[in-house]
N, C-alpha and C positions, 0 to 999 in steps of 0.2 A: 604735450605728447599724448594721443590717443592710446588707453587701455588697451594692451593688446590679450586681458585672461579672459578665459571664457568660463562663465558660470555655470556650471552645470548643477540644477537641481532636480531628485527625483522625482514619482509622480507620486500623486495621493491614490486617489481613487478611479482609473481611469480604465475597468475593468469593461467599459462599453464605449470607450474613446477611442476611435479611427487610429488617432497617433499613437497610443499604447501598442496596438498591434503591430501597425509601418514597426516601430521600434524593436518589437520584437523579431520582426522580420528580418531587419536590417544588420541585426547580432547574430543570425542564423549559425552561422557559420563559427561562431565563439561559444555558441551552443553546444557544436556536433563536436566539437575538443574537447570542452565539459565530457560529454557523455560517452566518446571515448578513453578520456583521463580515468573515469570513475570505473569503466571494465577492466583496465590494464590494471589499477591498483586494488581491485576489490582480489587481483587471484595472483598478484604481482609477487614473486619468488614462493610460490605454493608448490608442492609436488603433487599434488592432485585438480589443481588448478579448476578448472569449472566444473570437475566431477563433485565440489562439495555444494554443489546446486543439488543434485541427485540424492545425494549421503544423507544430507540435512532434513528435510523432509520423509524419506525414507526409515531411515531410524526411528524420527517421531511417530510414524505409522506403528511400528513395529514395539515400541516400548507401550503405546495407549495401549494398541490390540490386547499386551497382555495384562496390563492392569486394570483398563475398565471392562474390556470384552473377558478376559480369563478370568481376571480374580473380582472384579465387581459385576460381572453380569449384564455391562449394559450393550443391547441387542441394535443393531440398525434399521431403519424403517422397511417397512414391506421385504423383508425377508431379506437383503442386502447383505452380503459378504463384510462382514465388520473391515477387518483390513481396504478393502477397496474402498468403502465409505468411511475408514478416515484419511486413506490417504487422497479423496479429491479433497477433504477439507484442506489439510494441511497443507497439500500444493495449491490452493488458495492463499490461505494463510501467507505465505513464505512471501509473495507481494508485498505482504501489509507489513509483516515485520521488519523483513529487510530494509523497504524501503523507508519506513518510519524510524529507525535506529540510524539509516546516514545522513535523510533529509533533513529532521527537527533539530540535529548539530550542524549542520552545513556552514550556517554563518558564524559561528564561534571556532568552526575548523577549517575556514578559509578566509580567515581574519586579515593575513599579510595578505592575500592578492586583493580584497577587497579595500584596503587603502591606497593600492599603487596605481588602480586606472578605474575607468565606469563603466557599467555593462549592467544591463537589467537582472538585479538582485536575484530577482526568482530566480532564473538559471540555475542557479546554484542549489537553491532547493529540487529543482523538478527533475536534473540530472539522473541524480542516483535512483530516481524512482523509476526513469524509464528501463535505466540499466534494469532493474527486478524482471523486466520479461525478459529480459535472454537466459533469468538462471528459471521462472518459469518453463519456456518451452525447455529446456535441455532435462529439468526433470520432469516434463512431461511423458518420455521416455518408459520410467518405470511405470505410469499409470496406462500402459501401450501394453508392457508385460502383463498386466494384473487382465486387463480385457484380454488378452489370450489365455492366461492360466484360470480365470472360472469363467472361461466360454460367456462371455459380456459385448454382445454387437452395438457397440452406443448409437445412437439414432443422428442421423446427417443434419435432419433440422433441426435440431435442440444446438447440435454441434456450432451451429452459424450464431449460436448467443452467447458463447464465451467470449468471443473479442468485445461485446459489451459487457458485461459481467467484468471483467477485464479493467475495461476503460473505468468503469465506474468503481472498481476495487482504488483505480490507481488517484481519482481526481478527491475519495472521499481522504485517502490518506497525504496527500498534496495539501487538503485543505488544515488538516490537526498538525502536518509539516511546518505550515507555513503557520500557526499560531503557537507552537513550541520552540520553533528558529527564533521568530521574533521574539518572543518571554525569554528565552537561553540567554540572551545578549545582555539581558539586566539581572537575573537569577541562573545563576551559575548553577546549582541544586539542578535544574530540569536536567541536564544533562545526566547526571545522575541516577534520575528518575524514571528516565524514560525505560529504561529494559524494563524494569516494572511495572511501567503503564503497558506496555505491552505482551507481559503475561499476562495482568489483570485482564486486557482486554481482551487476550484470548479464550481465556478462562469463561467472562459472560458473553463467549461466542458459540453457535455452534459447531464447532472446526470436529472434533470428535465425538461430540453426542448427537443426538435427536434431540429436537425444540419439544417434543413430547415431555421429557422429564422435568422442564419448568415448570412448574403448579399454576394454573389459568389463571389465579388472580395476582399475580407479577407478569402477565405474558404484556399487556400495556408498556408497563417499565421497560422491560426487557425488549420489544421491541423498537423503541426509542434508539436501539445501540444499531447507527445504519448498516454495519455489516452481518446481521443477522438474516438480513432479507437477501443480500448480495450470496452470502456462504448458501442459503438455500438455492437460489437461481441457479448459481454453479453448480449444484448437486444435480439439480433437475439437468444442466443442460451434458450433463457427462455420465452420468448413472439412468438410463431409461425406465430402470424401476422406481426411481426417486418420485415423489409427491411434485407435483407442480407448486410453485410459492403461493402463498395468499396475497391476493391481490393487494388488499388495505395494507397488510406488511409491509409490501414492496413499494406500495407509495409512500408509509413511512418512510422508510429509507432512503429514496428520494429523494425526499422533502427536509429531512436531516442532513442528508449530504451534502443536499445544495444550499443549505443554510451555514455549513461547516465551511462551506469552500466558501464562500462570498463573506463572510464577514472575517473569517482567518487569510482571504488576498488584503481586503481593508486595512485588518489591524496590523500585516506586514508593508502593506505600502505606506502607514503613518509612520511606524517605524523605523522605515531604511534611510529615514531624513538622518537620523541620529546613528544608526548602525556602526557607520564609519570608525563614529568617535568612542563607541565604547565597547565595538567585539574585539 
């Protein structure tokens, strides 16, 4: 009697393979559930419901302004309203967070549905990160009030490079995603770890200060970290007093990111062969 099961194994490496994509295509629609499932439960029985997209960054604006701008003195470039230049950072910021605290547990918090059927693993990871731009634009809002309260006209072309700035905030944290999803599944600890990695990572970012105050011979190191060059871009592309990025920076970061993202898809597509069996 012929076999009637079908094998289904996942893929390795198939990040420039025609079929990788057909497949992803093909789930399209088990995708757009994902990423609706992940909005309804990120505000699901909240009383403030997507107002704490607003709150959240907003407050962080508002405690830096008085401890590093009030009581440490530390000043914003080119004359810039401390408050408005920290809160582009922050509402930067809140992408990377957010999406890096649901993505990098995805696979140890969707453990039961990932033994009941198959469906391209990433998914699950890339979900929650898209959801970050809806809470993005909604507190974009307060950075709308700040350009009317200190009379701030931001410039229309600078404006047309946040959705890259954007894009690349969202693919460099997709890539540290998908190399902590996959480590989480056999080191329970990352999970753990993660709010911490991303203080840490906040901390040697510039979300609140000026890259001025790093001392020039750490600026090397310190550039190394890809979103250093990303949080400048965005400064520049919504503050028109902002410094333009340094070019070589920005190719750092680039060249980091896209290093980040292609070998943490790798080590999660070697991974999900085994996934099943031990999230």
């Amino acid at each position: 009697m012929r076999n009637q099961y079908q094998i289904i194994r996942p893929h390795r490496f198939e990040l420039f393979e025609k079929s990788y994509w057909l497949e992803l295509y093909q789930y399209r629609e088990l995708f757009y559930m994902f990423c609706w499932r992940e909005f309804k439960a990120r505000y699901k029985q909240t009383a403030m419901g997507i107002g704490w997209a607003v709150i959240q960054p907003f407050f962080t604006m508002v405690i830096f302004t008085l401890l590093l701008n009030g009581a440490g003195g530390i000043q914003a470039e080119n004359d810039i309203p401390y408050p408005i230049y920290a809160f582009a950072g922050t509402l930067y910021w809140q992408i990377i967070a957010s999406s890096l605290n649901r993505g990098a547990t995805s696979l140890v918090d969707q453990k039961a549905l990932l033994s009941k059927i198959y469906f391209p693993r990433i998914y699950i990871v890339v979900a929650p990160i898209t959801i970050a731009v809806a809470d993005f634009l909604c507190a974009s809002s307060v950075l709308v009030g700040l350009y009317f309260y200190y009379g701030i006209v931001p410039d229309a072309t600078r404006l047309l490079f946040v959705p890259l700035f954007v894009l690349m905030g969202m693919l460099i944290v997709l890539g540290v995603s998908l190399w902590l999803s996959a480590l989480a599944v056999d080191v329970r600890d990352v999970k753990h770890a993660i709010p911490f990695f991303a203080q840490l990572w906040m901390f040697v970012t510039p979300v609140v200060y000026p890259p001025s105050v790093v001392p020039e011979s750490w600026r090397f190191i310190y550039d190394l970290n890809p979103m250093v060059g990303m949080i400048e871009g965005m400064r520049w592309s919504l503050l028109p007093a902002a410094s333009p990025p340094d070019f070589s920076q920005m190719v750092m970061s680039f060249s980091v990111a896209l290093l980040i993202l292609v070998t943490g898809f790798a080590y999660f597509q070697y991974r999900a062969q085994t996934v099943v069996d031990k999230a």
